[in-house]
VEXBAKOL-933976 format. One record per atom (N, C-alpha, C, CB): atom name; residue number from 0; x, y, z. Coordinates in steps of 0.02 Angstrom, whole numbers. Glycine has a CB too. Layout:
ATOM atomo num      u      v      w
ATOM    CA NUM      X      Y      Z
...
//
This chain:
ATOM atomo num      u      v      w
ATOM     N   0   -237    437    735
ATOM    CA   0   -206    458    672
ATOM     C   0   -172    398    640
ATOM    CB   0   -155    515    684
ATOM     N   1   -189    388    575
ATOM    CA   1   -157    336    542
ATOM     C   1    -87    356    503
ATOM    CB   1   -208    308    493
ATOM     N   2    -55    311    537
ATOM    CA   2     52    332    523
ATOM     C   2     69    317    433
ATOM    CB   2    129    242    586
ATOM     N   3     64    376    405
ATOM    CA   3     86    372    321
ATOM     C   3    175    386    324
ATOM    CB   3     38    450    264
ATOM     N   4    179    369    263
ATOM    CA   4    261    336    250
ATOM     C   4    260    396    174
ATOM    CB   4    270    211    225
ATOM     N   5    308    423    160
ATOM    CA   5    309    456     95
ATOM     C   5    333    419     51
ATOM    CB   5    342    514     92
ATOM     N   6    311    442    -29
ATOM    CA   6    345    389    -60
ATOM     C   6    414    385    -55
ATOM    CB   6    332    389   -121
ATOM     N   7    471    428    -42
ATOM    CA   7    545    416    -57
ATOM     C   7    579    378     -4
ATOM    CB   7    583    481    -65
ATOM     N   8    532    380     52
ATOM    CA   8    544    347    120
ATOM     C   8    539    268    107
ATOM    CB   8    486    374    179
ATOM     N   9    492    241     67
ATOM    CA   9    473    180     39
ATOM     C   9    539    170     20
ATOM    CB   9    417    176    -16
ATOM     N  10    545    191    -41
ATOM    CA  10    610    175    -96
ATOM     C  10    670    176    -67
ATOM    CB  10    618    227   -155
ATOM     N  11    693    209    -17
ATOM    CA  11    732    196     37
ATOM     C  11    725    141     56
ATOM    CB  11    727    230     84
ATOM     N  12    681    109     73
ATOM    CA  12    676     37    127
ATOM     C  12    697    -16     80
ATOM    CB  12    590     15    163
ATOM     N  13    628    -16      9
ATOM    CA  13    665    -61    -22
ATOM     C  13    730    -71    -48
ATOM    CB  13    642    -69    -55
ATOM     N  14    749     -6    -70
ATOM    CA  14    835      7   -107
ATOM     C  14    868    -22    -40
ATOM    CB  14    869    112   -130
ATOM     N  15    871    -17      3
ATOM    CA  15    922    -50     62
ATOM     C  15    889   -132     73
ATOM    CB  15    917      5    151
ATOM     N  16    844   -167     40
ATOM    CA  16    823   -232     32
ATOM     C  16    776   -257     98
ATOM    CB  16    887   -276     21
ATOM     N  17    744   -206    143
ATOM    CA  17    701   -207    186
ATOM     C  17    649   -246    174
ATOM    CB  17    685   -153    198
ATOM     N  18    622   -303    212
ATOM    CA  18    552   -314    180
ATOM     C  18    509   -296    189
ATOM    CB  18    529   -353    176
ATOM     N  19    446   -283    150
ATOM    CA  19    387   -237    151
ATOM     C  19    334   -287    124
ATOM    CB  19    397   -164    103
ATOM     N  20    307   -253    145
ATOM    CA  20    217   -302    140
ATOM     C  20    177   -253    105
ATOM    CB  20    165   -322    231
ATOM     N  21    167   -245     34
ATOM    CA  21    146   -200    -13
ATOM     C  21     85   -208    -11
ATOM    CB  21    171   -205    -75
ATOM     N  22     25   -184      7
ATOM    CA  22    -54   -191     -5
ATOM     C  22    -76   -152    -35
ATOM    CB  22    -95   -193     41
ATOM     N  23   -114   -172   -108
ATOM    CA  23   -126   -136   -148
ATOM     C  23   -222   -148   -120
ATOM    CB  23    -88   -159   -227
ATOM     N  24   -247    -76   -126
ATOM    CA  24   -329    -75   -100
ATOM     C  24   -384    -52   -145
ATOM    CB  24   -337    -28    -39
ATOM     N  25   -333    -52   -201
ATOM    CA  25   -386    -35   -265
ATOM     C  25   -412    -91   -299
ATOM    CB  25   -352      7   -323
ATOM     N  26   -461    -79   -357
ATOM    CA  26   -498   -120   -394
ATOM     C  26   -458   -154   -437
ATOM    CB  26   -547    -88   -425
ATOM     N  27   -478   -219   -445
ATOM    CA  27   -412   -280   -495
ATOM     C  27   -405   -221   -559
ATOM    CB  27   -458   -392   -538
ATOM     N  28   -446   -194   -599
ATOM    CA  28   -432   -158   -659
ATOM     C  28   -370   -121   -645
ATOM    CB  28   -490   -113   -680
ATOM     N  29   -381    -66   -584
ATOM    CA  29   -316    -11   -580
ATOM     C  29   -268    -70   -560
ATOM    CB  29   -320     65   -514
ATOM     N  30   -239   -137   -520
ATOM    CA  30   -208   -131   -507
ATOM     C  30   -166   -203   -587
ATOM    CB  30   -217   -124   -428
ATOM     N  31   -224   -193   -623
ATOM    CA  31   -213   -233   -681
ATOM     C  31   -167   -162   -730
ATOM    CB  31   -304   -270   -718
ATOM     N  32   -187   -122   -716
ATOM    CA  32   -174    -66   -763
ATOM     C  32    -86    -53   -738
ATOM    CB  32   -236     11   -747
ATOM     N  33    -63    -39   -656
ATOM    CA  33    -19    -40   -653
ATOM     C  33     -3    -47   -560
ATOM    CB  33      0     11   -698
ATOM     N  34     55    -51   -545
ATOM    CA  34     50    -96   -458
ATOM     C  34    113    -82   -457
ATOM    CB  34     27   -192   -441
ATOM     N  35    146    -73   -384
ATOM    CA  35    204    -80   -360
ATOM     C  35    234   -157   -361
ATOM    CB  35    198    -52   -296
ATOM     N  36    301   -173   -390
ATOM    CA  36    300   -228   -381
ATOM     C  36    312   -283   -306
ATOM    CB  36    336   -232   -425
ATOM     N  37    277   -331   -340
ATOM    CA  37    281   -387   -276
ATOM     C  37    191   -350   -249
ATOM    CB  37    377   -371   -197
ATOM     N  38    184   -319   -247
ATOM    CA  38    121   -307   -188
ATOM     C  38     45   -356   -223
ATOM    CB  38     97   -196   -182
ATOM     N  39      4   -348   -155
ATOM    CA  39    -58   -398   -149
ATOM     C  39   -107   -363   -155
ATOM    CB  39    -67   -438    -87
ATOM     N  40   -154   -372   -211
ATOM    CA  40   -217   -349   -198
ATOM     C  40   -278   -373   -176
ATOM    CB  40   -231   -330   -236
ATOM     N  41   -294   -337   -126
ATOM    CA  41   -348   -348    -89
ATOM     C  41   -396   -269    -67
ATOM    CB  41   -316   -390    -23
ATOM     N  42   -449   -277   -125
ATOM    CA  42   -470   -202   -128
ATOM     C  42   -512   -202    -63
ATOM    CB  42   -516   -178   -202
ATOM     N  43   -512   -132    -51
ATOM    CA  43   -552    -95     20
ATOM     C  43   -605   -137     45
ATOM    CB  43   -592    -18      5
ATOM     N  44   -639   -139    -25
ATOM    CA  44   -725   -166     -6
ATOM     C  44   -700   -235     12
ATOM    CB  44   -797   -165    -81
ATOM     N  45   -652   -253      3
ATOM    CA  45   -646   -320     29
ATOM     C  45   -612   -357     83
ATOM    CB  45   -631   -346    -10
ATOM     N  46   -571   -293    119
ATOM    CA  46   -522   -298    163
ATOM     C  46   -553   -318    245
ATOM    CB  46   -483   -228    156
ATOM     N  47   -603   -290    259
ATOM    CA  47   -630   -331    330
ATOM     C  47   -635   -398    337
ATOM    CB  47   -695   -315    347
ATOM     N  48   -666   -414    280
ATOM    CA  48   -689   -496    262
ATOM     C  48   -626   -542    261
ATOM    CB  48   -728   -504    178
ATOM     N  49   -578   -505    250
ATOM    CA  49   -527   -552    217
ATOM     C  49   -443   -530    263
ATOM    CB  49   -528   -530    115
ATOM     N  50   -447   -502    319
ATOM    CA  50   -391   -456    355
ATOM     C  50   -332   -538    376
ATOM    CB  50   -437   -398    449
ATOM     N  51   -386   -594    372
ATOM    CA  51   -334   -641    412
ATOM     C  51   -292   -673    341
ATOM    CB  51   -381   -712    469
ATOM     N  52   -312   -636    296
ATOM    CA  52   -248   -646    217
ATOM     C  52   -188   -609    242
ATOM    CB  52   -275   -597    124
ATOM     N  53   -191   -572    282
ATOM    CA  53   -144   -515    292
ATOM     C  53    -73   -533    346
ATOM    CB  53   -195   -453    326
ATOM     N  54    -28   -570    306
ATOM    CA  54     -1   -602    377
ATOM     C  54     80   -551    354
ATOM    CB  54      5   -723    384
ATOM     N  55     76   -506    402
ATOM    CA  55    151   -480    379
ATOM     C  55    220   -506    393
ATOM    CB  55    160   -421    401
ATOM     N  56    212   -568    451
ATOM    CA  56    265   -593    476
ATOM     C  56    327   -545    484
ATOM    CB  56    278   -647    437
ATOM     N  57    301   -508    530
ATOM    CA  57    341   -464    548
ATOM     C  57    390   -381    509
ATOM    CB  57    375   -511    566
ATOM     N  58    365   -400    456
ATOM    CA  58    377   -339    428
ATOM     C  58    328   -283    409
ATOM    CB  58    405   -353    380
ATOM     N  59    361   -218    413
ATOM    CA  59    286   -190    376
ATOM     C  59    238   -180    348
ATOM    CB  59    274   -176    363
ATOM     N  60    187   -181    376
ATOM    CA  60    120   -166    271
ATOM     C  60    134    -92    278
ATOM    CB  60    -17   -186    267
ATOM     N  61    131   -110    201
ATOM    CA  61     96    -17    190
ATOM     C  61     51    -29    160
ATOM    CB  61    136     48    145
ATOM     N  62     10     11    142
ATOM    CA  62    -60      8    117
ATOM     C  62    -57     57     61
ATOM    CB  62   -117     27    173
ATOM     N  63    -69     43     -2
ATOM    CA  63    -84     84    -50
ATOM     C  63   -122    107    -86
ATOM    CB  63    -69     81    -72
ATOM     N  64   -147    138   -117
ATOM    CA  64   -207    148   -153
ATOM     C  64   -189    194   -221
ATOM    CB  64   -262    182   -103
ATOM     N  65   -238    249   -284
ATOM    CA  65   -215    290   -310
ATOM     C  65   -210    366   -299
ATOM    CB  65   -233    277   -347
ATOM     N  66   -238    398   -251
ATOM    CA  66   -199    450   -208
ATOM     C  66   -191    455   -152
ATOM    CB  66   -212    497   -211
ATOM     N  67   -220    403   -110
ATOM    CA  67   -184    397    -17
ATOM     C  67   -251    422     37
ATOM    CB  67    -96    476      0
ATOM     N  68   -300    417     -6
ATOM    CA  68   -355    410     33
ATOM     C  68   -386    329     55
ATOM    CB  68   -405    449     -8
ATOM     N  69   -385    290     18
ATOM    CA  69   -435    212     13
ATOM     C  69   -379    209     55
ATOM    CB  69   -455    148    -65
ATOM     N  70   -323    205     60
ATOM    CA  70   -254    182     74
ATOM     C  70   -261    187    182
ATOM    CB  70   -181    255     21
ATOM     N  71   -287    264    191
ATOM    CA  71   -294    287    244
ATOM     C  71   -351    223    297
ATOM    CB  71   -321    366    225
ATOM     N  72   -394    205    253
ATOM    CA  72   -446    167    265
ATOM     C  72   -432    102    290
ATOM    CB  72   -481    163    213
ATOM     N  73   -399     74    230
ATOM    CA  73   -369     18    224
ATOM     C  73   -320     11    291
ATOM    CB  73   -333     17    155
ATOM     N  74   -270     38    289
ATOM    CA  74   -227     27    373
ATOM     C  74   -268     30    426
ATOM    CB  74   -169     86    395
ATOM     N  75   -327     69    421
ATOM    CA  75   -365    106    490
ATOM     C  75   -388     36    508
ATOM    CB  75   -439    176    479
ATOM     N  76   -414    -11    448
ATOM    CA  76   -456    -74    456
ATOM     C  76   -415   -130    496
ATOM    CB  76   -478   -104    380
ATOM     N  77   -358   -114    451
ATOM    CA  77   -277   -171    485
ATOM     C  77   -281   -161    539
ATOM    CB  77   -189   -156    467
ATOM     N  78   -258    -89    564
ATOM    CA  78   -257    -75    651
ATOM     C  78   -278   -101    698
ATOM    CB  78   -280    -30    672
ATOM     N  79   -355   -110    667
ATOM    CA  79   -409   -118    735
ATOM     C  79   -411   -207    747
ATOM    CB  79   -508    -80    711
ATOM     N  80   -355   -222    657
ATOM    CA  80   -374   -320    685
ATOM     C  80   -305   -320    719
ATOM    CB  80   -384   -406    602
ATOM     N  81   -261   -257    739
ATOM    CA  81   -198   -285    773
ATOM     C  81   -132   -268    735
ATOM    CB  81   -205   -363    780
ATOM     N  82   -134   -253    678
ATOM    CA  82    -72   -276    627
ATOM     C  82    -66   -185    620
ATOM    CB  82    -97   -339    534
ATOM     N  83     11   -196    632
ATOM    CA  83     31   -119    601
ATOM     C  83     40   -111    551
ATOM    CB  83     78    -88    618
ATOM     N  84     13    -59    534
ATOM    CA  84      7    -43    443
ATOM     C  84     27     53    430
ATOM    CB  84   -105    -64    409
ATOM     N  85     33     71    380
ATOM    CA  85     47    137    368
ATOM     C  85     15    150    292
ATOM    CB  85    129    149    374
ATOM     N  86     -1    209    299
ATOM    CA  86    -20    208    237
ATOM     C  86     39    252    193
ATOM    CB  86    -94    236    234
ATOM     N  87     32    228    111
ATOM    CA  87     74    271     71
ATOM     C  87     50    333     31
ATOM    CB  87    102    230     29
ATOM     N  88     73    398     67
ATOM    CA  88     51    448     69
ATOM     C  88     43    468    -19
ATOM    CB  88     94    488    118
ATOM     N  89    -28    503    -31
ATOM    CA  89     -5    502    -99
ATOM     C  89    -25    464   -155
ATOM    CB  89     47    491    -97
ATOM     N  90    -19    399   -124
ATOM    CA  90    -37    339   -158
ATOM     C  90     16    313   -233
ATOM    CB  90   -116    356   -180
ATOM     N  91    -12    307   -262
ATOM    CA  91     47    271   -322
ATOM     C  91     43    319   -375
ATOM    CB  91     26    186   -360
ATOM     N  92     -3    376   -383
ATOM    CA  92      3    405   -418
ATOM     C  92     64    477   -390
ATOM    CB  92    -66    409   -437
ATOM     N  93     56    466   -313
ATOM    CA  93    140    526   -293
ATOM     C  93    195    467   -296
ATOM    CB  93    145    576   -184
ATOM     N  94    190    413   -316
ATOM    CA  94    236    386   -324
ATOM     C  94    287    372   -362
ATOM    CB  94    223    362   -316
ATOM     N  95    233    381   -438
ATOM    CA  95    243    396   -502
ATOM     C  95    277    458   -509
ATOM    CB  95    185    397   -536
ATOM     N  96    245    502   -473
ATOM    CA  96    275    584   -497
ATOM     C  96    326    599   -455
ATOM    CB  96    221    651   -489
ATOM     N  97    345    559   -401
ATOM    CA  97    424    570   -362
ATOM     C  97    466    508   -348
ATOM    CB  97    415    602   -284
ATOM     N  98    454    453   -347
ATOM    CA  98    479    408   -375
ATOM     C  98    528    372   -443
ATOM    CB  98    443    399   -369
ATOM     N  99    461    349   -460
ATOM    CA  99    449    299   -532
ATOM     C  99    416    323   -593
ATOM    CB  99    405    238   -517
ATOM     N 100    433    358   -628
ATOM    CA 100    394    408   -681
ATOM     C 100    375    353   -734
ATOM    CB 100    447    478   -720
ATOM     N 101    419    257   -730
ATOM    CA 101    393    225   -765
ATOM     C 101    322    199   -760
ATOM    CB 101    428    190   -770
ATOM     N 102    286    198   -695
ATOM    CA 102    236    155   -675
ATOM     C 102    185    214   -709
ATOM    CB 102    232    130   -585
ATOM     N 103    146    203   -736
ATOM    CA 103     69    234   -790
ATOM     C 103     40    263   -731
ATOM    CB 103      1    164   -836
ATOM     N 104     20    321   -767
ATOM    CA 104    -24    371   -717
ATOM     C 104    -72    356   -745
ATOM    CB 104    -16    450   -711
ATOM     N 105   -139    362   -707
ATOM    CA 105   -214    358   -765
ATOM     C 105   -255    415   -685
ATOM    CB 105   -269    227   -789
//
C-alpha cells in the first residue's frame, strides 16, 4: 500500500516550516497552468528514467499529481528505487478545494 498524506496534513508541515520535497508528476502544461510552490516537475512518463534527480536529503517527497492517482504511481516508482515517498491524496485539485482556493482548478 502506498502511504498518502491529506491535503491539510501537508499545510500543517509546511505552516510549521517542515521541509518537504514537492514532486509534481504531471505534464509541464498542467504544471505551467498551476503547481504547489517550490515543487519539481518530473512527469510520470518520465520518472523511472530520471529517479536519481530525486535526492530528498532526508526529508519527505510527496508526490503530486491532479487528483491522486499518477501521484499513487509516482511514489510506488520512488519506493522500489529506495526513497520514501507518499502520495498527496486528492492531488492539487483536493488541494485547491480544502486548502488553497487560490491555486486554478482546470
Amino acid at each position: 500500500m502506498i502511504p498518502q498524506i491529506q491535503p491539510a496534513e501537508l499545510k500543517r508541515m509546511l505552516d510549521a516550516g517542515q521541509l518537504v520535497l514537492l514532486l509534481d508528476v504531471r505534464q509541464p502544461d498542467e504544471h505551467a497552468f498551476c503547481a504547489l510552490p517550490g515543487s519539481v516537475l518530473i512527469p510520470l512518463g518520465e520518472l523511472a528514467a530520471r529517479v536519481e534527480e530525486v535526492q530528498p536529503d532526508g526529508v519527505p517527497v510527496v508526490v503530486y499529481c491532479h487528483h491522486g492517482v499518477r501521484s499513487l504511481s509516482g511514489a510506488a516508482i520512488l519506493i522500489r528505487a529506495g526513497i520514501e515517498a507518499m502520495s498527496l491524496a486528492g492531488g492539487i485539485d483536493r488541494w485547491t478545494l480544502t486548502v488553497d482556493p487560490n491555486v486554478p482548478r482546470y
